[in-house]
N, C-alpha and C positions, 0 to 999 in steps of 0.2 A: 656523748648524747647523740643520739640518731637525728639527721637532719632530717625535717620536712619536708615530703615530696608538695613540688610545688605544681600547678596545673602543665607547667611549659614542659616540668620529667614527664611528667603524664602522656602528653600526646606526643613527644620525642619515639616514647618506647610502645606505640599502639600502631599497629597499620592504620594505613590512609583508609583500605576499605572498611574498616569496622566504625572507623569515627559517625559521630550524628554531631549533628549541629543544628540551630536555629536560625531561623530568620530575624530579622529586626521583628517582625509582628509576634512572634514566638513560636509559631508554627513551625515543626520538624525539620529539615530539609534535608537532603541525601549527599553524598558525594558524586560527583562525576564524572564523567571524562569528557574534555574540549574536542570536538570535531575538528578542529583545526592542528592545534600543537599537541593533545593527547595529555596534556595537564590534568590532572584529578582537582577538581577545586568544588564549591560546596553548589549544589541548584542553586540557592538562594542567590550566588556573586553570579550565578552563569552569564547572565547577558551583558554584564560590567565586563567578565573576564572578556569576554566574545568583545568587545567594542574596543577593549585593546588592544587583545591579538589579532584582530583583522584590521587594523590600523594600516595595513598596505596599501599606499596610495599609488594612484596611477592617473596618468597625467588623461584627462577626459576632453573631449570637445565640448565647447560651448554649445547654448542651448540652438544657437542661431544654425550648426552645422549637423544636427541629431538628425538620422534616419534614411542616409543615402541607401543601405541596403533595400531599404522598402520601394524605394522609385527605381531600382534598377529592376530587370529583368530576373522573373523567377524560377529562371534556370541555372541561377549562379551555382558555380560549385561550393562547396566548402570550402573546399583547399584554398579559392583566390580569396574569399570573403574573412577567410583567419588570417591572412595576411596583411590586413587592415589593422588588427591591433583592436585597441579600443575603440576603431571609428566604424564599429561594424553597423551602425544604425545612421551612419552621417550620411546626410543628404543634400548641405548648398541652399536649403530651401529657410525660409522663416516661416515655422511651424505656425504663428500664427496668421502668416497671410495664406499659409493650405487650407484655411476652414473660419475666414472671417464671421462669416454668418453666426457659429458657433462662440467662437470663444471672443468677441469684441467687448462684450459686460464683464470679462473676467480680470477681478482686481488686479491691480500691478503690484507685487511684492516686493519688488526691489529694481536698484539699478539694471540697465539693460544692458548683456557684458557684449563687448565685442567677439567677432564671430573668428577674429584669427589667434584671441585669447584661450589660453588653457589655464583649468586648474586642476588641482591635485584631491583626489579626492578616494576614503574608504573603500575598500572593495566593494562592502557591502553596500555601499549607499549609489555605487556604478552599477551595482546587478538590480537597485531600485528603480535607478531611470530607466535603464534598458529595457524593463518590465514594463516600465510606461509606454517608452515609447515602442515598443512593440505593439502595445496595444491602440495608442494613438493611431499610428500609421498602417499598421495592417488589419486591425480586426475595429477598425474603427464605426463597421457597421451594427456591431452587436451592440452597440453603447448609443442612449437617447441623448439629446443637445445638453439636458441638465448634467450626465453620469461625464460627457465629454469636459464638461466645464470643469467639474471637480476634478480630473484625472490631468487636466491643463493645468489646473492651480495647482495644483501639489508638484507637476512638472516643471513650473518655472519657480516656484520658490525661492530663495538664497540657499546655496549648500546647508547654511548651520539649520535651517528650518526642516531643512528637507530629514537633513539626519535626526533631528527632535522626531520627527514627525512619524518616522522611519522606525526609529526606536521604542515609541508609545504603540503603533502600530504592532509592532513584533513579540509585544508582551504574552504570555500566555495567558492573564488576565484578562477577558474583552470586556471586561465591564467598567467598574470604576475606579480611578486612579488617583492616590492624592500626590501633591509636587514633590512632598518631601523622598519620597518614590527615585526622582529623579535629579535632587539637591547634586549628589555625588556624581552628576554626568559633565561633560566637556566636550567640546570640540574646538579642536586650535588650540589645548591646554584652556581654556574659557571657561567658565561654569556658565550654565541655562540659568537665566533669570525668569522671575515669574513674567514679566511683560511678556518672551517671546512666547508664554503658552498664552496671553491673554490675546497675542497677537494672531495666533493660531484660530481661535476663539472666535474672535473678528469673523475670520473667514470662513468661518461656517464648517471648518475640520474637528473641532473638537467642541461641546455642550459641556458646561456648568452643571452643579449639582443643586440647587432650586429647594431649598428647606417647602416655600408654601405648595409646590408641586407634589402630586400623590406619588407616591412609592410602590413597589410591587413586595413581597417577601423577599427574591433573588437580591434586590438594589439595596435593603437591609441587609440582607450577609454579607455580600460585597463589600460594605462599607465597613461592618462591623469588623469585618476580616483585614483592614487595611489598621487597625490598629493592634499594639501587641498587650500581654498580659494583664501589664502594670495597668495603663489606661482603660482597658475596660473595665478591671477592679475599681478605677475610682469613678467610672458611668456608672458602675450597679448600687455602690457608695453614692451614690448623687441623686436615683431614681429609687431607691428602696429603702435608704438613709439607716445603714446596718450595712457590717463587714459583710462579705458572700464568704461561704467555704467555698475554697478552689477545688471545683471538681474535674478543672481541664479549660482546655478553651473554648472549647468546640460548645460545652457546656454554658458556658457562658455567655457567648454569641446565641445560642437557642433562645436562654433564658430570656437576655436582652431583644431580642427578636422578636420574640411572641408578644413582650408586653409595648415595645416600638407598635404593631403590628394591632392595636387594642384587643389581643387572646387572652391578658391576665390583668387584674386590676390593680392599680400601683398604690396603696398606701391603705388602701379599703376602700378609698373614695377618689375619684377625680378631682383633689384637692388643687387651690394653686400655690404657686410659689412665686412671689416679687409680681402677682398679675399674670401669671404665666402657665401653662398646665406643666405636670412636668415632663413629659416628654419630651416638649421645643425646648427645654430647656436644655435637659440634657442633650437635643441634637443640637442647639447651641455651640453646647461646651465640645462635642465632638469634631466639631468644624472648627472650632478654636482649635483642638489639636491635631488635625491635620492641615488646617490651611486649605490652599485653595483644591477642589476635588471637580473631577471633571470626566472625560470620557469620549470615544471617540462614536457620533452616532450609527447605530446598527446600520442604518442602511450603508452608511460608507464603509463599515468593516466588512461587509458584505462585498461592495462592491471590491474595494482596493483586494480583497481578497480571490474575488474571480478576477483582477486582474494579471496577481502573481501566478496561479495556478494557468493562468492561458500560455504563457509563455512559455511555460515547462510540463507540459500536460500530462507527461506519463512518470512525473518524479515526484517524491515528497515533497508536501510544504515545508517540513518541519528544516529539511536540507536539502533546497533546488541542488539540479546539477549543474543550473547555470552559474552558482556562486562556488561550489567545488572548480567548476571548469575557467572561471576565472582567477579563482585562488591558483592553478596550475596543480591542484588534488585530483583532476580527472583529465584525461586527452582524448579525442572522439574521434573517428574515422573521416574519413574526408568520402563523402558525398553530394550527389546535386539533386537541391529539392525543386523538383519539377512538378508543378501541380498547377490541376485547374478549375480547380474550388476551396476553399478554405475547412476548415474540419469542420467548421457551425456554419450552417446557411444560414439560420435563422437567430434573432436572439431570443428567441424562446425557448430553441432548444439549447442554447449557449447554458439559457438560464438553469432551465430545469437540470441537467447534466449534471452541473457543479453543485447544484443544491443537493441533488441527490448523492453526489461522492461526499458531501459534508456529511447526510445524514448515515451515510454509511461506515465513516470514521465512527461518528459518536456509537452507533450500534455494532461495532466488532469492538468498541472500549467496554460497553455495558457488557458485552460476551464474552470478555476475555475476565474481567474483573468481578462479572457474575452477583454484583449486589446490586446497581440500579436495575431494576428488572422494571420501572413506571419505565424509562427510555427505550429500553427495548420493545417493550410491549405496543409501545405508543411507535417507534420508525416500524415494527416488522408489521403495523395493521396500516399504515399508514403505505407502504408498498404495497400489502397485501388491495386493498382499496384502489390505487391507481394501475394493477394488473388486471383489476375489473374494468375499470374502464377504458381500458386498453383497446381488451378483448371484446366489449362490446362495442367500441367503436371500429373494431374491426369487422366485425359481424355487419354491423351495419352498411359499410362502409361494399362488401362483399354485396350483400342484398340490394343495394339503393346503385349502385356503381357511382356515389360519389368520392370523392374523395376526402378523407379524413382532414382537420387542422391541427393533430395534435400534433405537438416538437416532434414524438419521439419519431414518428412515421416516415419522415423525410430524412430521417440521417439510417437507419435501419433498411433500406431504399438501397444502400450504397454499401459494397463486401468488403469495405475496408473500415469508416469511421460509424458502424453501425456498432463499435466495442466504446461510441464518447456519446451513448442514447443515454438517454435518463431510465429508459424500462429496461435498457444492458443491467442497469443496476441496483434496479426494483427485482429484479430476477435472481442476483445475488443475495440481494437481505431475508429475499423471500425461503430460499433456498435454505442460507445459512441458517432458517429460525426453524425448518424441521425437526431437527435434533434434538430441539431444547422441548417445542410441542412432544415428541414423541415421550421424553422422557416424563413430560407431566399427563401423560395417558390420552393429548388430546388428540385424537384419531381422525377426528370427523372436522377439525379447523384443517390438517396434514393432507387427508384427501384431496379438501377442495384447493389450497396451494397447488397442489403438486400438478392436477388439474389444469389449472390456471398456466401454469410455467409449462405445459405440454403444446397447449395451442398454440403456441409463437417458436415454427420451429427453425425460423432463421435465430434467434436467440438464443446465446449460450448454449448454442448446438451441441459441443462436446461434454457435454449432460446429460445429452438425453437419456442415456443408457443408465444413469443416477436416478433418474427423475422416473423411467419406469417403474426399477428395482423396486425403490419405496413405496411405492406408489401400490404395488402388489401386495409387500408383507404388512402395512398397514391398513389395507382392505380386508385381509385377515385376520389382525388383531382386532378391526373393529366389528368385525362377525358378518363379513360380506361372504356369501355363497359359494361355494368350489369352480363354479358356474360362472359366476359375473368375474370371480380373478384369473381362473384360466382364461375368457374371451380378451382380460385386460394384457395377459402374456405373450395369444397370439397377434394382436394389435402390436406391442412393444416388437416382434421378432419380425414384422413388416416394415420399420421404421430403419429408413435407408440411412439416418443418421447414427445408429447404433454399433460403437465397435466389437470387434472380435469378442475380444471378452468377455463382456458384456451380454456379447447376445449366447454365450455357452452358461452363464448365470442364469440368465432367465428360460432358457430351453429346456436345461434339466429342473427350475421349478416347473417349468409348464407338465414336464414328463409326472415329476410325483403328481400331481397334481392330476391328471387324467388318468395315474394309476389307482389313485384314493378313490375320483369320482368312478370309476368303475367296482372297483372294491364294492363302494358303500352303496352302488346302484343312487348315485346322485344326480347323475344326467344322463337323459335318452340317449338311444346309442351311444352310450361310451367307449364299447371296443371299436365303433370306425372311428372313434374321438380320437382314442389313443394310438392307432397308425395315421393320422391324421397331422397329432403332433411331432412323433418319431419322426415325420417324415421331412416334418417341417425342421425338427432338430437337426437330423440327418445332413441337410442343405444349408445351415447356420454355421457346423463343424465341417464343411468341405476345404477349408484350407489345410495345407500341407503340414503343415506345424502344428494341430489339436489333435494329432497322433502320438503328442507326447505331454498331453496334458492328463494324464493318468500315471503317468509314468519319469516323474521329473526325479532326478536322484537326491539322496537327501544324506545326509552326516549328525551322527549323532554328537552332542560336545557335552561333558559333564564338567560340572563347577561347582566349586563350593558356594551355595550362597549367604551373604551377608546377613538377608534377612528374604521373608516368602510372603510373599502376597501374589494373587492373580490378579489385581485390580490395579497395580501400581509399575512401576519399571522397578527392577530387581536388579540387585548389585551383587558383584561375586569375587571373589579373592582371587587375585593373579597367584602367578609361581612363587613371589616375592612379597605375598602377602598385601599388594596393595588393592587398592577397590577399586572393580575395572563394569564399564558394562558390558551388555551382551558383547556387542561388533569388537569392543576390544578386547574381551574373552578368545574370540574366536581367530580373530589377528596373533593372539599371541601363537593360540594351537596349533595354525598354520605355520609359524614363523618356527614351530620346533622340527617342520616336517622342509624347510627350505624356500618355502614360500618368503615372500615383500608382498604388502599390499599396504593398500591405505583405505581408509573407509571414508568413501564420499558419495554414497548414494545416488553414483548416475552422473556426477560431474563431470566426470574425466570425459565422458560421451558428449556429452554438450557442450565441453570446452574444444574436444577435437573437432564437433559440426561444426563450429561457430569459426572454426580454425582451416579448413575445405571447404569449407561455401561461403570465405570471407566475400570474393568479388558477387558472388550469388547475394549475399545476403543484402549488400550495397550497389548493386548495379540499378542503373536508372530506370527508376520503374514510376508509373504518372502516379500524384497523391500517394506515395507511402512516408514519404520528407517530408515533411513538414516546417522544421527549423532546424536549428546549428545541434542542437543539445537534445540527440536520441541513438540509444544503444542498439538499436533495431528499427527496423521497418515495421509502419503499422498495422499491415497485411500480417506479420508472423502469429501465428497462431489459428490463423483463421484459412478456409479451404481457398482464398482467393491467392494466399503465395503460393503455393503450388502450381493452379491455374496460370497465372500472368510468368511465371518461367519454367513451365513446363518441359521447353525445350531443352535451357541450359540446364537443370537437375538432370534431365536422362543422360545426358554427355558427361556429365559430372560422376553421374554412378556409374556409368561405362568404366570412363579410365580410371576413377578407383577400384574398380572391378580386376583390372590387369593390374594394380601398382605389385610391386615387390618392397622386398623390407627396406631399403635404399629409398625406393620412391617415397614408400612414406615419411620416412627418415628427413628426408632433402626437403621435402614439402612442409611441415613441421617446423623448420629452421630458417625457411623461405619467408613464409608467411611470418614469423615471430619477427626477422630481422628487418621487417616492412613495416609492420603495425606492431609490434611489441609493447602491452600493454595500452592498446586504446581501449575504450569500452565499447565491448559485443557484449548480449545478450548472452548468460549461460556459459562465458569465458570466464576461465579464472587462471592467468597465466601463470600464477605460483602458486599452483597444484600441486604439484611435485616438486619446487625447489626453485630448479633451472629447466632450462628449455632443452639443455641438451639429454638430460631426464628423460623428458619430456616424451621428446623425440625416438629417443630407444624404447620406453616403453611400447609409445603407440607403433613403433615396428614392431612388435610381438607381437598384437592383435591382428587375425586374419584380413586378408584385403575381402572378403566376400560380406567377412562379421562386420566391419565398418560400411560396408555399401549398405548392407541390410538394416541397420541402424539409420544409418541416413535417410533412408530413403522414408522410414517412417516418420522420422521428424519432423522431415521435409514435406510429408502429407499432410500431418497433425499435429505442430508443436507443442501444441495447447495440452493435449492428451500423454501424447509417450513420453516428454521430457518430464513428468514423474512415474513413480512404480520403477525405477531401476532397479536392479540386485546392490544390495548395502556396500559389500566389497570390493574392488578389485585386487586381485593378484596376479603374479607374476612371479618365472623363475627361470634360469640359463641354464642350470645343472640339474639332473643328468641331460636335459632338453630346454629348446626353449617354450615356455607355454607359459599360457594365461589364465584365469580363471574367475568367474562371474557367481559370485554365493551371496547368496540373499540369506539373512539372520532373523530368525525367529527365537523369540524367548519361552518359557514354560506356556505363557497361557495365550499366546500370539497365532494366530493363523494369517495363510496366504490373501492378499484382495484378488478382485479380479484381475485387477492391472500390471501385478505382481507377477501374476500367474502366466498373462499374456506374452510379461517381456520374456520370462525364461525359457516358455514355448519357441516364441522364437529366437531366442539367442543357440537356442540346442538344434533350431531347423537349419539355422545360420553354420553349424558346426562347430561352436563353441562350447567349452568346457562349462557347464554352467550346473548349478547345485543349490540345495538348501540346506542351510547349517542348523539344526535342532536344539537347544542347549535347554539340559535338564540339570538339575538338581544331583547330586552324585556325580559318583566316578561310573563312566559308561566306557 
């Protein structure tokens, strides 16, 4: 007789990534991988797994010794300040006799420890104070007497509170929580009792859920959502008194929602039940089955959340680098932050910033995921709106010679932290939300954006050249005159912020375009129009290098393809029959003619800058450091790094100018054996394997074709470190040589960006080409 497969054969003989699993509430959950030990375990256990495996304790100072970094001198190095260990924030002082004024009403938690006492305590919960007291001691002006008080009381807490507190905080839930949530939690091997959340409670961190209190719709689903299948089957049982057919959960959370919500009527009539309507009742019986339900109030998830984000400003919430860099998952350069002002003058503009990075999260999720389209519509009019009043208070501002109050004006003021304004990125969402207008035909909202994002031309400067383009071919789809878009072309071809590219884009629309308007006799004079614009074009293409922007060499590659669409990315059968795409199409075809290459889109370039301008990129420059845990200087990307080391770049491109393949070589292995692997911006030291790889590659690359590279970087990082060529290659036999091929598919054409680098990589004297891959054997 054939045994029974039992569930345990079942997922024995199933890969880990194919499995689905549920949550306790019933809802789906994924599998995933731990950030930390790379363990696949389910979403649902994630943040359980996570409180185990960062269970690394390290031995922390007492509350009484927190913050000496802050009262030293803010020219420390790096190098001395990681030599402290965990006492990077120790300062000798009693935090709360720094700011009696402030925190003397603030309840007392627990025992006061002594200040030569240590304990041991989670990574994660050491990268929580740190965050505090970062914020405590240095940015303690952005914060009013009430936000100081709460960000003190959570600071002194007892450990076990801190880590409760820590962990309700961390949920990706911000709404509302019931205990049983966190029944399975520990610290010290201990379970969490209800007292310590009622104790929490107390002190004003976490709010009750209040049956007689009014509800919104959101606080209904939250709640409904915190229970699983069974249990709401027997709510709809208990409020419509009849089995439900299960048509899902999500179903059933609606159903229950709407008539919570009085959208539908429960029995025919508002009857009651034991004196009761039914509704309380059933939310009753819901609160019976979760027990106590609570929540941490908005304003404090708000705030504790611009706290975390200040300390680590240019890294994800989701995985500061300050808790990689203490787990010993990341090592950072040694630098000294010298500065003399803080990134936020103001807390308005503190405020506005991070609300606006918030709002900007939620709106690239509704764009990536393309169904909430209320969200998006609602943040991109909602920027759209505060670029208005940007702009007219700077108008104003211009005419009246007074001076504006808004946040954004006073950090925008400054060519370095003018990238942490709020309208840096009200100019992004505005931007990003083009594409989606254009594609619903709205022309006439697209204009006045684009519009709007031109007048501010310290802002997201390396756009401009985007922000014309559009700005043109949507004046003509929306049936604006040959007349009014050619005056908008040669406007755009005056704007000194406009790169190379860029302005040979717009120069030859402006040409067809004055060849039309003469053609169809659409504007007076238009043959002086049209030497008027040649001439202007003429002077737009006088760089050395748009001599070969006609004439860029190209390779045809034929493939078998899998399957044909124009509209999609196309797959094609290797020599070997397996399914490859374009780049690695093209890799193999090379690799039959002798070529090595690896397809990295420009990396290897950015990992070598990052690798020759290590001391450039960290030498001591005023306000670009900030704090311990940054892969770059704040200046990169924007025209003020170049500026402020002007001098060392040109010495730097000099003697790259003279290296030979040795110098490069030595250099390569110099630098690796110094810093190997810290994090730079745009490094990626196992690109190639090993260093000494590495190294011989980048000796095959000309010493002219890296200066010329660098030197653009080093103008624009923002702009040249994308549009690379897809490939690089290389070979020893019969010669040594390189080679730079940018991959196009059937229905793919060049950008402008594209087109610029291989210009100049071919003015530079390198081997540079475009790979064409069609359909067929060519």
């Amino acid at each position: 007789m054939k045994r029974q497969r039992t569930l345990t054969d079942v997922l024995r003989n199933v890969s880990v990534r194919s499995l689905s699993f549920h949550c306790a509430n019933g809802s789906p959950s994924k599998v995933v991988s731990c950030p930390s030990c790379n363990k696949r375990v389910t979403a649902c256990r994630i943040n359980d797994h996570l409180d185990d495996c960062l269970k690394v304790t390290d031995k922390l100072p007492s509350i009484n010794s927190y913050g000496n970094s802050f009262a030293c001198s803010s020219e420390t190095p790096v190098s001395s300040r990681a030599q402290q260990g965990s006492e990077d924030f120790s300062t000798g002082e009693d935090i709360s006799a720094a700011a009696p004024s402030v925190f003397q009403n603030c309840p007392q938690v627990g025992p006061r420890r002594d200040s030569s006492t240590c304990e041991l305590l989670p990574v994660q919960l050491k990268v929580f104070k740190q965050c505090f007291a970062y914020a405590l001691f240095k940015n303690d002006s952005l914060f009013t007497d009430e936000e100081k008080k709460f960000i003190q009381l959570v600071y002194t807490l007892p450990s076990r509170l801190q880590e409760l507190f820590r962990n309700i905080l961390s949920r990706k839930n911000k709404s509302w929580h019931a205990y049983r949530e966190f029944s399975n939690l520990s610290y010290n091997n201990t379970s969490y009792c209800e007292d310590e959340f009622l104790l929490l409670q107390k002190y004003g961190l976490l709010e009750a859920f209040r049956l007689e209190a009014e509800h919104c719709s959101a606080d209904t689903i939250y709640i409904l959502n915190l229970l699983n299948v069974k249990e709401l089957k027997q709510v709809y049982r208990r409020l419509y008194l009849h089995n439900v057919e299960y048509q899902g959960k999500h179903k059933l959370i609606s159903d229950l929602s709407s008539c919570f919500l009085g959208e539908s009527v429960v029995h025919g009539a508002q009857c009651k039940m034991d004196g009761q309507s039914p509704r309380k009742d059933c939310w009753r019986h819901i609160i019976s089955l979760l027990g106590h339900i609570f929540r941490i109030p908005l304003h404090l998830v708000i705030l504790f959340d611009n706290v975390c984000r200040l300390s680590c400003i240019q890294s994800s919430p989701e995985t500061p680098l300050i808790l990689l860099a203490t787990m010993n998952k990341l090592k950072f350069p040694h630098y000294t932050c010298n500065y003399t002002r803080p990134a936020f003058l103001s807390r308005d503009a503190f405020r506005e910033f991070f609300g606006a990075v918030r709002d900007e999260e939620i709106f690239d999720a509704a764009l990536c995921n393309g169904s909430n389209r209320a969200e998006f519509e609602e943040i991109s009019s909602k920027a759209h709106l505060m670029l208005e009043k940007y702009c007219q208070a700077y108008k104003d501002q211009v005419a009246d010679g007074k001076e504006s109050r808004l946040p954004s004006f006073e950090q925008i003021s400054h060519p370095v932290f003018k990238i942490f304004s709020g309208l840096w990125i009200f100019c992004n969402i505005c931007w990003h939300s083009i594409p989606v207008l254009e594609r619903k035909k709205d022309f006439k909202t697209c204009i006045r954006r684009l519009s709007l994002l031109l007048e501010f031309k310290e802002i997201c400067s390396h756009r401009r050249g985007r922000y014309w383009n559009r700005l043109s071919l949507d004046m003509l789809h929306f049936g604006h005159s040959t007349s009014e878009v050619l005056k908008i072309c040669l406007q755009a071809l005056e704007d000194e912020y406009l790169n190379d590219g860029e302005r040979v884009i717009i120069s030859r629309r402006a040409i067809r375009l004055a060849r039309k308007a003469r053609k169809y006799d659409e504007v007076a004079n238009s043959s002086s129009l049209l030497q008027q614009v040649n001439k202007v074009a003429r002077s737009c293409t006088s760089n050395s290098y748009f001599k070969y922007w006609r004439s860029i060499p190209e390779e045809g590659i034929g493939g078998r393809p899998v399957s044909w669409s124009r509209h999609k990315r196309n797959l094609f059968f290797g020599q070997n029959d397996q399914l490859l795409g374009v780049e690695e199409l093209c890799l193999e075809y090379y690799s039959l003619k002798g070529w090595s290459g690896i397809h990295c889109e420009g990396s290897l370039m950015t990992t070598l800058f990052g690798i020759f301008f290590w001391n450039i990129l960290f030498m001591d420059v005023v306000d670009v450091f900030q704090n311990d845990y940054q892969r770059a200087p704040f200046d990169l990307g924007t025209e003020a790094f170049y500026e402020s080391r002007s001098t060392e770049i040109e010495q730097k491109l000099s003697q790259i100018l003279h290296y030979d393949k040795n110098d490069i070589f030595h250099e390569v292995v110099a630098v690796y054996e110094q810093h190997g692997f810290e994090e730079c911006v745009g490094v990626n030291w196992s690109l190639l394997g090993s260093v000494e790889t590495l190294a011989s590659v980048a000796s095959l690359i000309p010493s002219p074709v890296l200066a010329g590279c660098f030197e653009k970087l080093s103008k624009n990082y923002r702009y040249w470190s994308g549009g690379q060529p897809d490939l690089f290659l290389w070979r020893t036999v019969p010669e040594e040589q390189v080679k730079f091929v940018e991959v196009k598919g059937p229905s793919d054409s060049l950008s402008e960006r594209q087109h610029s680098w291989l210009c100049l990589l071919l003015s530079f004297g390198a081997n540079a080409a475009v790979a064409r891959v069609r359909p067929g054997t060519l």
